[in-house]
BALOBA-1460 file (C-alpha; in Angstrom, 3 decimals):
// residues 111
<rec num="1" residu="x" x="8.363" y="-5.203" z="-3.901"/>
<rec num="2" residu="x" x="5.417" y="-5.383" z="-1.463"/>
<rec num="3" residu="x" x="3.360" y="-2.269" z="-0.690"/>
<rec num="4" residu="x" x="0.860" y="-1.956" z="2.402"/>
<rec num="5" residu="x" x="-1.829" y="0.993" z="1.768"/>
<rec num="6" residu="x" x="-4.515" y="2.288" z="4.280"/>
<rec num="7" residu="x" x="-7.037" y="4.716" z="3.882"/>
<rec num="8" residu="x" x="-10.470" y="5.680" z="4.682"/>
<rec num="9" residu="x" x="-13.410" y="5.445" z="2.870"/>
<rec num="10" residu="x" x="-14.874" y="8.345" z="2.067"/>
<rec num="11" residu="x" x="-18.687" y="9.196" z="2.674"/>
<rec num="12" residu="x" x="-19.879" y="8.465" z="-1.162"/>
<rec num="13" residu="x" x="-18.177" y="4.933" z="-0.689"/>
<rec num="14" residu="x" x="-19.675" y="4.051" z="2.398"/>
<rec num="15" residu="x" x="-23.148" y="4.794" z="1.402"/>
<rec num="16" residu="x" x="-22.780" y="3.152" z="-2.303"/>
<rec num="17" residu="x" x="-21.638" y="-0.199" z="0.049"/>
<rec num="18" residu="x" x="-24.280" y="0.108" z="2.444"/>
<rec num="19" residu="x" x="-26.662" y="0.222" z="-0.343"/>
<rec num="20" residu="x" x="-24.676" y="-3.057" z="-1.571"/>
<rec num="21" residu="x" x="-23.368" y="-4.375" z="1.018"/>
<rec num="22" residu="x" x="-22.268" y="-7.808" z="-0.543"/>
<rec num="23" residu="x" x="-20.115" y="-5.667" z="-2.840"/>
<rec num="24" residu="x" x="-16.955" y="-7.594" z="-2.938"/>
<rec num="25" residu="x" x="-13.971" y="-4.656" z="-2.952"/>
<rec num="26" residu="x" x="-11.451" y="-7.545" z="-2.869"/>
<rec num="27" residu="x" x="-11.469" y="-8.779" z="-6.320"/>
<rec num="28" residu="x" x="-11.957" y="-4.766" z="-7.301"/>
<rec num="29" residu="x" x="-8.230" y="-4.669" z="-5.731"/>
<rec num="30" residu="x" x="-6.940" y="-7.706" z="-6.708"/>
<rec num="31" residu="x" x="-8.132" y="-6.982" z="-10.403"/>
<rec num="32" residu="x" x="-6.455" y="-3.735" z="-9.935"/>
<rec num="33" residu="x" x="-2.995" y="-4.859" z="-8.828"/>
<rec num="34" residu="x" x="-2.989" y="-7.168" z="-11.482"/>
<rec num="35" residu="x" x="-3.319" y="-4.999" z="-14.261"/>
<rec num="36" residu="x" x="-0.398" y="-3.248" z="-12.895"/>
<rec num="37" residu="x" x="1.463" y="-6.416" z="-13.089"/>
<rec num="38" residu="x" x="1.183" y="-7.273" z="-9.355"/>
<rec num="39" residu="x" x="-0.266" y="-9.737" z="-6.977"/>
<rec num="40" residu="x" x="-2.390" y="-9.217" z="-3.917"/>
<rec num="41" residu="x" x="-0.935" y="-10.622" z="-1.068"/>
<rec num="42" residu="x" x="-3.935" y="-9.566" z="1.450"/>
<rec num="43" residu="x" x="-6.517" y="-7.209" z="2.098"/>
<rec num="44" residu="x" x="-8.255" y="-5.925" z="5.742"/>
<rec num="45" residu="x" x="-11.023" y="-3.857" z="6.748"/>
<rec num="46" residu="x" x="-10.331" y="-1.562" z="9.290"/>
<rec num="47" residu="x" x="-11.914" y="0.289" z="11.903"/>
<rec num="48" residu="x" x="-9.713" y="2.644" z="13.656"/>
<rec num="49" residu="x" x="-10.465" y="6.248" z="12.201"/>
<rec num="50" residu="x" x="-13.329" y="5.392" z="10.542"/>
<rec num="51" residu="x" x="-14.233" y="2.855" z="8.262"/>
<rec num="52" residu="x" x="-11.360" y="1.823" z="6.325"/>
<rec num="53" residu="x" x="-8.872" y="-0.460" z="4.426"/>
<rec num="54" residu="x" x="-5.460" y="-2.196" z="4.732"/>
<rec num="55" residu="x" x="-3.943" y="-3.507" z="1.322"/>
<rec num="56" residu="x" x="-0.908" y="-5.427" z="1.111"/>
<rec num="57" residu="x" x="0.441" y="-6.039" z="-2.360"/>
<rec num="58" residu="x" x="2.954" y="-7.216" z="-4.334"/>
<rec num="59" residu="x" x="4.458" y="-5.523" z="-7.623"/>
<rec num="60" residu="x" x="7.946" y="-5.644" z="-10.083"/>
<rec num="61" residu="x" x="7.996" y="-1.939" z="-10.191"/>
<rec num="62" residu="x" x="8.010" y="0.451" z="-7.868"/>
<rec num="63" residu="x" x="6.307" y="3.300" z="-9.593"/>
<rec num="64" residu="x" x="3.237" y="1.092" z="-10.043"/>
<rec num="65" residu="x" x="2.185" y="1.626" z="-6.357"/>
<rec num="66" residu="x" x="1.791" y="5.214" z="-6.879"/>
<rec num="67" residu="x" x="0.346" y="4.441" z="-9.412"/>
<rec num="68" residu="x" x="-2.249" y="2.224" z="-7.479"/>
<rec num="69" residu="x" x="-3.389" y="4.208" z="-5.121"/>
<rec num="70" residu="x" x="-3.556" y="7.228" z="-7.161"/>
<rec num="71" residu="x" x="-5.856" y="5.827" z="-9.721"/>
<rec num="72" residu="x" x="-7.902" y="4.716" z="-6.054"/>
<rec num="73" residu="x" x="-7.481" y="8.166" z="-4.609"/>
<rec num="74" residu="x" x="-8.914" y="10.051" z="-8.525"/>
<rec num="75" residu="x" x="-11.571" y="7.918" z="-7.576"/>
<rec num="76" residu="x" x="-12.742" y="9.287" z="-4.562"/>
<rec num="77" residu="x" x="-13.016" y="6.270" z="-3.187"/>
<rec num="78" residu="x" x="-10.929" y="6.455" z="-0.620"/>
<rec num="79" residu="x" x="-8.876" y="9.145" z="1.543"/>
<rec num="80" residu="x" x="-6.558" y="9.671" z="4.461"/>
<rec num="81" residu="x" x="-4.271" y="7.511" z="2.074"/>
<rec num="82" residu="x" x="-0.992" y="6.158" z="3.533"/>
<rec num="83" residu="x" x="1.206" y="4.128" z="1.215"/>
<rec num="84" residu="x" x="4.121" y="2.284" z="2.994"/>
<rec num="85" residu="x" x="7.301" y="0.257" z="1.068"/>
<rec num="86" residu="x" x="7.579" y="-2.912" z="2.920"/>
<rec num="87" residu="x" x="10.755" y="-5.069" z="3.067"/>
<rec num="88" residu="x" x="10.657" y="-8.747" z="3.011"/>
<rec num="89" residu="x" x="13.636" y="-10.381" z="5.475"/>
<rec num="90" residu="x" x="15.544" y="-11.248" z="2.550"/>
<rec num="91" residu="x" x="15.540" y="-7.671" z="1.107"/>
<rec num="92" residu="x" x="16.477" y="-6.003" z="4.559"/>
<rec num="93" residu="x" x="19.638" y="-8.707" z="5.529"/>
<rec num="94" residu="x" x="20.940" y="-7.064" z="1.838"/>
<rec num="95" residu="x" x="20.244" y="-3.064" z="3.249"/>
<rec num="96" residu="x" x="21.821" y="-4.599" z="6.357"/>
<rec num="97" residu="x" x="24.531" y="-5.635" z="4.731"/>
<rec num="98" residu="x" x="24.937" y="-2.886" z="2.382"/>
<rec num="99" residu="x" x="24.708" y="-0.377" z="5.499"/>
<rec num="100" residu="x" x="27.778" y="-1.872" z="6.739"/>
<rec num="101" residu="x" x="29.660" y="-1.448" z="4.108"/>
<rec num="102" residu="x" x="28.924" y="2.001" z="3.709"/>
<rec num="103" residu="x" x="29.078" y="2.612" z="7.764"/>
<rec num="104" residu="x" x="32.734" y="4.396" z="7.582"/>
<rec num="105" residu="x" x="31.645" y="7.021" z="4.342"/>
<rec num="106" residu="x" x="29.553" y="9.453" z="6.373"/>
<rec num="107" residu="x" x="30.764" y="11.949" z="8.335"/>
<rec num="108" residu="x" x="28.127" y="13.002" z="11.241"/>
<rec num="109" residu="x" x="27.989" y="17.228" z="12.302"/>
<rec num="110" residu="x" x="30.450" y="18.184" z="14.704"/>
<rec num="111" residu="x" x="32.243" y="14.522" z="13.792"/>
């Protein structure tokens, strides 16, 4: 199931990397989302509301990207954290497909 997470860095993060600023936070995510059992697909710095981070990543379970960006948030690492469930073609032709079978069950208010 692939996962995209943004958030902010806070202060204390942005000062430790301008005081290293050939700290490589990549392979601190990718080693991450493999010990979960997951693979990182890609990873982004942003800019828009301050300084800041796009993750996308793959895992088998779903609780493990909770899981991620918890462990990332107890850090204090980051903030402003927004973790999003993303759906590969494949996986939304079957919620298409399920949708339509499952279109006549539900009664809407008033209906």
């Amino acid at each position: 199931m692939h996962f995209c997470m943004t958030a902010q860095y806070t202060p204390k993060s942005l000062n430790a990397i301008l005081e290293n600023p050939k700290t490589n936070r990549y392979e601190a995510a990718k080693k991450l989302v493999e010990a979960a059992g997951g693979k990182l697909i890609s990873m982004y710095s942003t800019a828009a509301n301050g300084p800041g981070v796009l993750v996308i990543f793959d895992v088998p379970d779903p609780n493990s990207a909770p899981a991620i960006s918890g462990t990332v948030i107890a850090t204090g690492a980051v903030h402003n954290v927004s973790l999003t469930r993303l759906w590969t073609q494949d996986e939304i032709t079957q919620v298409r497909q399920k949708a339509a079978q499952l279109r006549g069950s539900y009664t809407p208010p008033g209906g």
